[in-house]
N, C-alpha and C positions, 0 to 999 in steps of 0.2 A: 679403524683404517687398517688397511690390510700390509703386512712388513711383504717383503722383496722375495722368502723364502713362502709366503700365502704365495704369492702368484705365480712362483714358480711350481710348486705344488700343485694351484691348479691347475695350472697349463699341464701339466704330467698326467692329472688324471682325466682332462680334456682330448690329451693323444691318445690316451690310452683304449679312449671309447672309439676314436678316429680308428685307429689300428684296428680293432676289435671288429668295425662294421666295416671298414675295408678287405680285411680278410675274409670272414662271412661271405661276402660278394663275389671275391674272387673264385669263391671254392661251391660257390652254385649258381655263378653267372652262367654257366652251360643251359643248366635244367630250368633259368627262367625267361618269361617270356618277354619281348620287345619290350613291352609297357612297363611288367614289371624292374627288368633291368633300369628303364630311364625314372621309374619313381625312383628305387633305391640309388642311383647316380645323380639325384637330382638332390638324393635329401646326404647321400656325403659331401656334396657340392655347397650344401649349408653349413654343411658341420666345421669344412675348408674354410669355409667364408669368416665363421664366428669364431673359431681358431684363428686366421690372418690378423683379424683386428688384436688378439691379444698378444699375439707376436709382435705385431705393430709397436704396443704398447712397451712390450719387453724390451726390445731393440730401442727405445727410448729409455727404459733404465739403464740399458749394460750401457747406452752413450754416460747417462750423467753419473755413471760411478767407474766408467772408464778398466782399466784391469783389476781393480779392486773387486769386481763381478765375479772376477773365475772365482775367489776363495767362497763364491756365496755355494752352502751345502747342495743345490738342484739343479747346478748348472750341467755339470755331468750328465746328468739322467735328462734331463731338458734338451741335452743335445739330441742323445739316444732317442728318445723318442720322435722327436725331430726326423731325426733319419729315419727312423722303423715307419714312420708315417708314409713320408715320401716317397720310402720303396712300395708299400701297400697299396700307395694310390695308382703310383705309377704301373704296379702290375694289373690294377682294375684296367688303368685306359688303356691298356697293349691287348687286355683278353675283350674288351667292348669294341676296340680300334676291329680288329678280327674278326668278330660278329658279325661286324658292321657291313663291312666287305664281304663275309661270305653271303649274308642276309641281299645286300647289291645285287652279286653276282648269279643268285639263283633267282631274284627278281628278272634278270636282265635274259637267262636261260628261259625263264617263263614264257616272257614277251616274246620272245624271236620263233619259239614252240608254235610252228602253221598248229592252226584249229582245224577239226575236221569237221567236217559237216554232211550232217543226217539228211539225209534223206528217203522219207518216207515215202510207202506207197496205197 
């Protein structure tokens, strides 16, 4: 069975991968394409996911041990990465939010673009 500072530990090294492919993403969502951006947003959107549930589970420890949780040795760092997460993800979805829009608005440029027409003789 795994003690309190196991899961804290893992969850540490669980954010740590979270941060890791969130930043990645951020720093060559420019240079990739539509589909490739929504695979990789699709598979941090997993990684969010399988993380929630273990936070889920934390947040049921620190309930049943109450303040006595701060003195546990990873709680510190378990916040830390917490936060390092949150900001990572959050600057994926502000530079994809942007994309997203700009990919819109050159769609919508496109459409309104009269077509010319050939005509041959």
């Amino acid at each position: 069975m795994k003690t309190t500072e196991d899961i804290f530990r893992d969850s540490i090294d669980q954010y740590k991968v979270l941060i890791t492919e969130a930043s990645d993403l951020n720093k060559r969502i420019e240079n990739l394409s539509p589909e490739e951006i929504l695979h990789r947003c699709e598979s941090l959107q997993k990684q969010q996911n399988r993380q929630a549930k273990i936070d889920k589970f934390i947040i049921e420890i620190m309930l049943d041990f109450g303040p006595g949780i701060l003195e546990t040795p990873y709680i510190g760092e378990y916040q830390e990465m917490l936060d390092k997460a949150m900001q990572a993800c959050d600057e994926v979805a502000l530079k994809a939010q942007a994309i997203r829009t700009r990919l819109q608005t050159e769609i919508q440029k496109l459409q309104q673009t009269p077509k010319e027409v050939v005509i041959k003789n």
